[in-house]
KEDRENFI-250275 format. One record per atom (N, C-alpha, C): residue number from 1; residue in three letters; atom name; x negated, y negated, z negated. Coordinates in steps of 0.001 Angstrom, whole numbers, always signed. Example, Ala and Ser with C-alpha at 12.3 -4.5 7.8 and 13.67 -1.06 7.14 Angstrom:
site k 1	r ALA	a N	xx -13190	yy +5690	zz -7800
site k 1	r ALA	a CA	xx -12300	yy +4500	zz -7800
site k 1	r ALA	a C	xx -13200	yy +3300	zz -7800
site k 2	r SER	a N	xx -12850	yy +2250	zz -7080
site k 2	r SER	a CA	xx -13670	yy +1060	zz -7140
site k 2	r SER	a C	xx -12900	yy -30	zz -7870
This chain:
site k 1	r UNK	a N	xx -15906	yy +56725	zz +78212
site k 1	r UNK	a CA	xx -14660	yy +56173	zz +77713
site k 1	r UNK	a C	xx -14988	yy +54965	zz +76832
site k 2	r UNK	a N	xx -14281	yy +54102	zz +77351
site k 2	r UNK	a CA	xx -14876	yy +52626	zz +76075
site k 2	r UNK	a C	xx -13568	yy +52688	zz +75152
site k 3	r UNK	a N	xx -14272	yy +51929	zz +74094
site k 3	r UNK	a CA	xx -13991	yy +52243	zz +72710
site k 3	r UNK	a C	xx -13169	yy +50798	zz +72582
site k 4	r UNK	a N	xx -12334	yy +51449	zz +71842
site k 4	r UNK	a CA	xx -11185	yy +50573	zz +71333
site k 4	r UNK	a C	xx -11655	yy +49824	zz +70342
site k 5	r UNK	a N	xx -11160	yy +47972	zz +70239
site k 5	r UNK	a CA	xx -11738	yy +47365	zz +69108
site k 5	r UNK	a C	xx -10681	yy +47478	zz +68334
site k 6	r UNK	a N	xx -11073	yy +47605	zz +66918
site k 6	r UNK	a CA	xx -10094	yy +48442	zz +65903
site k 6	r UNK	a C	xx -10309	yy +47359	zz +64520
site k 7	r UNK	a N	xx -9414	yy +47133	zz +63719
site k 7	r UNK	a CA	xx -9901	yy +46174	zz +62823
site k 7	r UNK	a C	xx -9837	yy +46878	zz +61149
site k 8	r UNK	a N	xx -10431	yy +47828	zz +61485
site k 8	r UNK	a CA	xx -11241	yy +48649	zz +60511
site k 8	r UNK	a C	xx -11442	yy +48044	zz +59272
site k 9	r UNK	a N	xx -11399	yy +48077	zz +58038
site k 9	r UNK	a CA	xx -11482	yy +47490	zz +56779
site k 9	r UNK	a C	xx -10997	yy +45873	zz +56756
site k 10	r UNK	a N	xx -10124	yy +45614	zz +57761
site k 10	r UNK	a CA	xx -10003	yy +44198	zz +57635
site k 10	r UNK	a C	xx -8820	yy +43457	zz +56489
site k 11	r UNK	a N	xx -8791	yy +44036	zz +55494
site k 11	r UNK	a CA	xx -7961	yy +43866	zz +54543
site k 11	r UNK	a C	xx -9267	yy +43340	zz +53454
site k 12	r UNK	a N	xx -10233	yy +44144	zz +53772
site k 12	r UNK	a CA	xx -11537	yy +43435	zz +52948
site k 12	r UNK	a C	xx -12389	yy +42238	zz +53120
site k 13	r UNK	a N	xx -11902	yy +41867	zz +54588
site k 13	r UNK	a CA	xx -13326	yy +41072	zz +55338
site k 13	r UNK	a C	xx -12309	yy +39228	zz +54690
site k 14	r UNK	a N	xx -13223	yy +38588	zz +54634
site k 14	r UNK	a CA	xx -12865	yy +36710	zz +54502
site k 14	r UNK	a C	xx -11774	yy +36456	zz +55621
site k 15	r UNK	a N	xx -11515	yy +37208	zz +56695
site k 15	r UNK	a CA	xx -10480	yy +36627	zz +57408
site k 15	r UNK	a C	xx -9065	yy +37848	zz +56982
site k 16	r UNK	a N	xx -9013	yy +38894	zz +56861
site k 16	r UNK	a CA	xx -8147	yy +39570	zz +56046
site k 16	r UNK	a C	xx -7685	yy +38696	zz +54515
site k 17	r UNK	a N	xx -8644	yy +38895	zz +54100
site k 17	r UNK	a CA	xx -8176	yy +38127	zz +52509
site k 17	r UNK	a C	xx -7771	yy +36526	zz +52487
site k 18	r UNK	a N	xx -7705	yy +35797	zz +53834
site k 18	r UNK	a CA	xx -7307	yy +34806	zz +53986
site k 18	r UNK	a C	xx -6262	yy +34666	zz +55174
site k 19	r UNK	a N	xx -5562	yy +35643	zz +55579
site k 19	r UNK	a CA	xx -4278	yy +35921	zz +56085
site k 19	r UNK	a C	xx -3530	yy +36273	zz +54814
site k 20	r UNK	a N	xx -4153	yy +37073	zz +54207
site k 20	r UNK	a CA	xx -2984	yy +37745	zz +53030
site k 20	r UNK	a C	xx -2786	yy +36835	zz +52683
site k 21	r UNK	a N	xx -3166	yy +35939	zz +51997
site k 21	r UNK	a CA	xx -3223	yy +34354	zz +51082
site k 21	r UNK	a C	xx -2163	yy +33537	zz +51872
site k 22	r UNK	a N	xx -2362	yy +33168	zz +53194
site k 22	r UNK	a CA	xx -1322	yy +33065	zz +54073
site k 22	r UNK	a C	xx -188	yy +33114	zz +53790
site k 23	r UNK	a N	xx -135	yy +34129	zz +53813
site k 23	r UNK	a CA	xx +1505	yy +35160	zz +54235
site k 23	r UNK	a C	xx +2032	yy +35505	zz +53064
site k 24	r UNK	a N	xx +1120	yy +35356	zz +51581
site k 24	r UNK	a CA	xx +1820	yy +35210	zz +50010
site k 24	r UNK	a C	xx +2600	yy +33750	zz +49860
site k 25	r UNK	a N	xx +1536	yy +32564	zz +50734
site k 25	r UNK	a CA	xx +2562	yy +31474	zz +50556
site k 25	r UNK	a C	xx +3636	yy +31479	zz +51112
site k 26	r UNK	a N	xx +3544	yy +31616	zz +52216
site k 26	r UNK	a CA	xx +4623	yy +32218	zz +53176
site k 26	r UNK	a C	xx +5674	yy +32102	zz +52130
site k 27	r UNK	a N	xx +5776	yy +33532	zz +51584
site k 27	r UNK	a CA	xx +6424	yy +34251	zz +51163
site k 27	r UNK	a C	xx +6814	yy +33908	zz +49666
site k 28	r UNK	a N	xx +6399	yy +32546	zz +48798
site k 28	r UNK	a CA	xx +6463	yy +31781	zz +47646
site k 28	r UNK	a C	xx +7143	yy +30812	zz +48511
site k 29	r UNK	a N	xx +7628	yy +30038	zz +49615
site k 29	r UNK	a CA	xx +7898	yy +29040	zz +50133
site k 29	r UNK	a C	xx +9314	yy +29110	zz +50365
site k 30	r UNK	a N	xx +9812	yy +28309	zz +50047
site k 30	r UNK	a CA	xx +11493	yy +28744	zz +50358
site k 30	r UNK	a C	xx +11419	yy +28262	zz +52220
site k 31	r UNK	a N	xx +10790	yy +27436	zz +52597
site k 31	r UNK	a CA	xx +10722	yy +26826	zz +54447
site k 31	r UNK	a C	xx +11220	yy +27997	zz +54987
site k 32	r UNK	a N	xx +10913	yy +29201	zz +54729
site k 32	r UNK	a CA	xx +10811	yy +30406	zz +55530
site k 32	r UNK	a C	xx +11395	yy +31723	zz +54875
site k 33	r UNK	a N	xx +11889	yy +32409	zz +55830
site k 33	r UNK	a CA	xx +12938	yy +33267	zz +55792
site k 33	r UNK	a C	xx +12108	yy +34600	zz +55199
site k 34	r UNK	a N	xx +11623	yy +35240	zz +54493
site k 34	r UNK	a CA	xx +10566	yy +36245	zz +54262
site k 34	r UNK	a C	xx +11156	yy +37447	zz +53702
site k 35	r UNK	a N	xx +12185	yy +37914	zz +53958
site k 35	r UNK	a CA	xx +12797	yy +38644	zz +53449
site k 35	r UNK	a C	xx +12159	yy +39951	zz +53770
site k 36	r UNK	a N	xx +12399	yy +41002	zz +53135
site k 36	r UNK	a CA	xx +11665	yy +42174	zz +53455
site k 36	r UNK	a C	xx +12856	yy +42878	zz +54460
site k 37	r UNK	a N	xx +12001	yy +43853	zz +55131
site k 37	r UNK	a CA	xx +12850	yy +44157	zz +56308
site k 37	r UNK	a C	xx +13058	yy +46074	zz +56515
site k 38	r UNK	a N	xx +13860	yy +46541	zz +57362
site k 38	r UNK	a CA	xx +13722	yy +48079	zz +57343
site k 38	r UNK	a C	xx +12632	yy +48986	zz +58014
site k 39	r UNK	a N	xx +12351	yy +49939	zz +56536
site k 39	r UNK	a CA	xx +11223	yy +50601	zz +57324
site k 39	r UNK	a C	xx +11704	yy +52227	zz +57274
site k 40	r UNK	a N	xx +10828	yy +52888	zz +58273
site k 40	r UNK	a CA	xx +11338	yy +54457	zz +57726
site k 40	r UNK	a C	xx +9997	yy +54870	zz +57004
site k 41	r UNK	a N	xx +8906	yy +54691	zz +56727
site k 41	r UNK	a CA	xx +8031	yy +55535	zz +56242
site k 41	r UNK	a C	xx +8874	yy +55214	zz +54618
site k 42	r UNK	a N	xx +9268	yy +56605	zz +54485
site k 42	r UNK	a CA	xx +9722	yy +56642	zz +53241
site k 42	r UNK	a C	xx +8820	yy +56562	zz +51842
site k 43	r UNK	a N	xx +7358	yy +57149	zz +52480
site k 43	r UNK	a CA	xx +6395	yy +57863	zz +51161
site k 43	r UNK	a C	xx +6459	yy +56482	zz +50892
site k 44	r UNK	a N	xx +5984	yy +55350	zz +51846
site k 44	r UNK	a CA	xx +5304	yy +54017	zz +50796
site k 44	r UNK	a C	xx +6349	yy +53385	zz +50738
site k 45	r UNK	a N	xx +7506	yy +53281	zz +50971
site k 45	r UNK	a CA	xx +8839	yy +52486	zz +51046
site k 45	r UNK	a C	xx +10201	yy +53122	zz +50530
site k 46	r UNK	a N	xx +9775	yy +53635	zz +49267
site k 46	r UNK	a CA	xx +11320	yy +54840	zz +49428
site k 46	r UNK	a C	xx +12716	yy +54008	zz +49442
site k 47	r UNK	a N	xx +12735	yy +52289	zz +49110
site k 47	r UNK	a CA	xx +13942	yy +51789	zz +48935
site k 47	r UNK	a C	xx +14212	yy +51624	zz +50332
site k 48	r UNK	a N	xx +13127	yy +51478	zz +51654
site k 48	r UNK	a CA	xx +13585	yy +51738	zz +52917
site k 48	r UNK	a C	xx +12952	yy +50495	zz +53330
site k 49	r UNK	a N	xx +12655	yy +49697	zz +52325
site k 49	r UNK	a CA	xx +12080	yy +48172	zz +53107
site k 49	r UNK	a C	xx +10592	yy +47503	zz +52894
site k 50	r UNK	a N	xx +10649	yy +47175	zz +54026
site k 50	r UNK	a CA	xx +8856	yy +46914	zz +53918
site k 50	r UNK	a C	xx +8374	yy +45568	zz +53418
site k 51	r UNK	a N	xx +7719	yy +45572	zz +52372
site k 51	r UNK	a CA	xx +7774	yy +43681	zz +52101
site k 51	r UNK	a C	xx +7279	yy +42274	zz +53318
site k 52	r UNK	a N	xx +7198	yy +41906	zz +53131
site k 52	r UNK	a CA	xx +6847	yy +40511	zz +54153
site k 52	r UNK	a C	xx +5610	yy +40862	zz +54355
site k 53	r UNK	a N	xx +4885	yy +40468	zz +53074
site k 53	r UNK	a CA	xx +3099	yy +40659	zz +53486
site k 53	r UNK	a C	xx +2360	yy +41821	zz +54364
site k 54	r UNK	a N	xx +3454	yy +42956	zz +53455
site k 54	r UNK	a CA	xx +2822	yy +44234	zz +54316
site k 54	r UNK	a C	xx +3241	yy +44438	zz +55474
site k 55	r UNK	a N	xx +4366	yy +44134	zz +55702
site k 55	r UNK	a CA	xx +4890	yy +44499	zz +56880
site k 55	r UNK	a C	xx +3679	yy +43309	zz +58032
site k 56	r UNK	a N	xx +3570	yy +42296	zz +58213
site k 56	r UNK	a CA	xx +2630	yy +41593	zz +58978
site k 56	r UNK	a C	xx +1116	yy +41997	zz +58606
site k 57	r UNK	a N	xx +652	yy +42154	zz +57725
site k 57	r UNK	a CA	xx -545	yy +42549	zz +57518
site k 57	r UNK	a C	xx -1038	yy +44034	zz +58159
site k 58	r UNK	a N	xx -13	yy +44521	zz +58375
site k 58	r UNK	a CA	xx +306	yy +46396	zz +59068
site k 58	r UNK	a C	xx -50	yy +46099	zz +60561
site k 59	r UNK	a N	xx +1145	yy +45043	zz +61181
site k 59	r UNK	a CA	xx +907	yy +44509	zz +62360
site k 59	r UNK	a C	xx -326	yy +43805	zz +62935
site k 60	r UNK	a N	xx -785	yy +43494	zz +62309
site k 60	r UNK	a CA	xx -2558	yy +42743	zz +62643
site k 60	r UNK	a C	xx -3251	yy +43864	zz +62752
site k 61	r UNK	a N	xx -3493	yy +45111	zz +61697
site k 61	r UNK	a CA	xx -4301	yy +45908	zz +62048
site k 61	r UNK	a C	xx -4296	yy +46669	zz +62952
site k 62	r UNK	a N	xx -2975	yy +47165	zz +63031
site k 62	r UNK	a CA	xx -2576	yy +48187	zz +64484
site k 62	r UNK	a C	xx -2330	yy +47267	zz +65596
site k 63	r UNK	a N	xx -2728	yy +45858	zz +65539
site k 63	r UNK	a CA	xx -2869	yy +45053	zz +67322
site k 63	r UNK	a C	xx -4030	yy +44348	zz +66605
site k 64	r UNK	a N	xx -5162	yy +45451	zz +67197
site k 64	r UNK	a CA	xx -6518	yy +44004	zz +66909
site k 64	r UNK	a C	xx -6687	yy +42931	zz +68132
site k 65	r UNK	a N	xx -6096	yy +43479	zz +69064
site k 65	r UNK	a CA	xx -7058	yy +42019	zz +70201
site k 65	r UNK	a C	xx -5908	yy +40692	zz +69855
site k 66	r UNK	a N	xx -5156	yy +40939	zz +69009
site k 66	r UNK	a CA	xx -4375	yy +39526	zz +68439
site k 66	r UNK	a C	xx -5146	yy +38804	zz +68175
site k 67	r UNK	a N	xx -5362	yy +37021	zz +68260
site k 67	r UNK	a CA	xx -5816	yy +36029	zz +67938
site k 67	r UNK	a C	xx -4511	yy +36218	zz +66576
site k 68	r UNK	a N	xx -5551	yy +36409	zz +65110
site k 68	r UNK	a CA	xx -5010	yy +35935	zz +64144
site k 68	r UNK	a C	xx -4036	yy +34435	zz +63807
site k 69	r UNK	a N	xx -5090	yy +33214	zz +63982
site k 69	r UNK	a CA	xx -4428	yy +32201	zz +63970
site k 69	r UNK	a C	xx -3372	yy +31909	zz +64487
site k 70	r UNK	a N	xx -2890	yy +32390	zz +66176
site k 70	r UNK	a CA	xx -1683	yy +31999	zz +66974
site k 70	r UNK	a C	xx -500	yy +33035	zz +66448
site k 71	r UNK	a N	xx -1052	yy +34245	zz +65913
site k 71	r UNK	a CA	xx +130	yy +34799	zz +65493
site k 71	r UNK	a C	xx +470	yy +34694	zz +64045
site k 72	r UNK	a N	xx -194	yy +33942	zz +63076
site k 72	r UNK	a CA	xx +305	yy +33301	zz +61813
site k 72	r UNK	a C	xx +1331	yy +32000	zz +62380
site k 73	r UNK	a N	xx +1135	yy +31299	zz +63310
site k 73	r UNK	a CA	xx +1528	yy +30042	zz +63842
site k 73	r UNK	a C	xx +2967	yy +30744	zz +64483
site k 74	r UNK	a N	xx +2974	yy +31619	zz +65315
site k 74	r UNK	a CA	xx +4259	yy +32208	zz +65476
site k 74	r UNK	a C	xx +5107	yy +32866	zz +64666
site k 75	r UNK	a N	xx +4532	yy +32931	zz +63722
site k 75	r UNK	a CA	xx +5414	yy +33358	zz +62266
site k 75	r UNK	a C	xx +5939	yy +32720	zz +61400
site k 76	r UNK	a N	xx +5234	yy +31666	zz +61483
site k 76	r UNK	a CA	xx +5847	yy +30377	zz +60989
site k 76	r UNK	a C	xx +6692	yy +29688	zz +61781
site k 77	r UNK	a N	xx +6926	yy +29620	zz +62672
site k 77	r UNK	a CA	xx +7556	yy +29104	zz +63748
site k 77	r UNK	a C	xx +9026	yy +30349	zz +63734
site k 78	r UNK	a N	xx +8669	yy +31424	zz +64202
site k 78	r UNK	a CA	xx +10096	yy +32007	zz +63874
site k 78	r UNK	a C	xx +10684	yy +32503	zz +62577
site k 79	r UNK	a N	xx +10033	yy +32358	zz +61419
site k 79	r UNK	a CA	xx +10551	yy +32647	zz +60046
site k 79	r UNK	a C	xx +11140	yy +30933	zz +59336
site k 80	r UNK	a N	xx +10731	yy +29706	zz +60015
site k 80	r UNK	a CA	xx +11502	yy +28491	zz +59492
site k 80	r UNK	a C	xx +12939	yy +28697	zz +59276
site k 81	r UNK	a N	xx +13387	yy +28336	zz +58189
site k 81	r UNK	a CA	xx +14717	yy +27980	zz +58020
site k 81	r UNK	a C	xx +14863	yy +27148	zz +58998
site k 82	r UNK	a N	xx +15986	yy +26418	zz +59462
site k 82	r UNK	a CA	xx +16258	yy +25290	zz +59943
site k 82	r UNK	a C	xx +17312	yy +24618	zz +59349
């Protein structure tokens, strides 16, 4: 059975800690819509909503064969105000 590539501690590694950095400006930038959005995991969310950062930073780890860069670029692209 081949093994799934998994992005295992990547909240620690230079390309984790430079998405987060990312997605804080993001989220300091008025350009873009960053509003926090609905979640059900209640334990870490009891007001129900998941913040911007975490909520995309969640999504990178549970889809590793994502090219990081194109999907920061599509986030920016659909979170622009216009």
């Amino acid at each position: 059975m081949p093994l799934l590539k998994t992005r295992k501690g990547f909240l620690e590694t230079p390309e984790g800690v430079e998405v987060k950095q990312k997605l804080q400006q993001m989220e300091g930038n008025s350009l873009y819509n960053t509003s926090s959005s609905y979640s059900t995991n209640i334990a870490l969310y009891p007001d129900g909503l998941i913040p911007f950062v975490d909520k995309h930073m969640n999504y990178l780890i549970s889809h590793p064969m994502l090219e990081v860069g194109q999907y920061l670029a599509n986030i920016r692209l659909i979170t622009r105000i216009r």
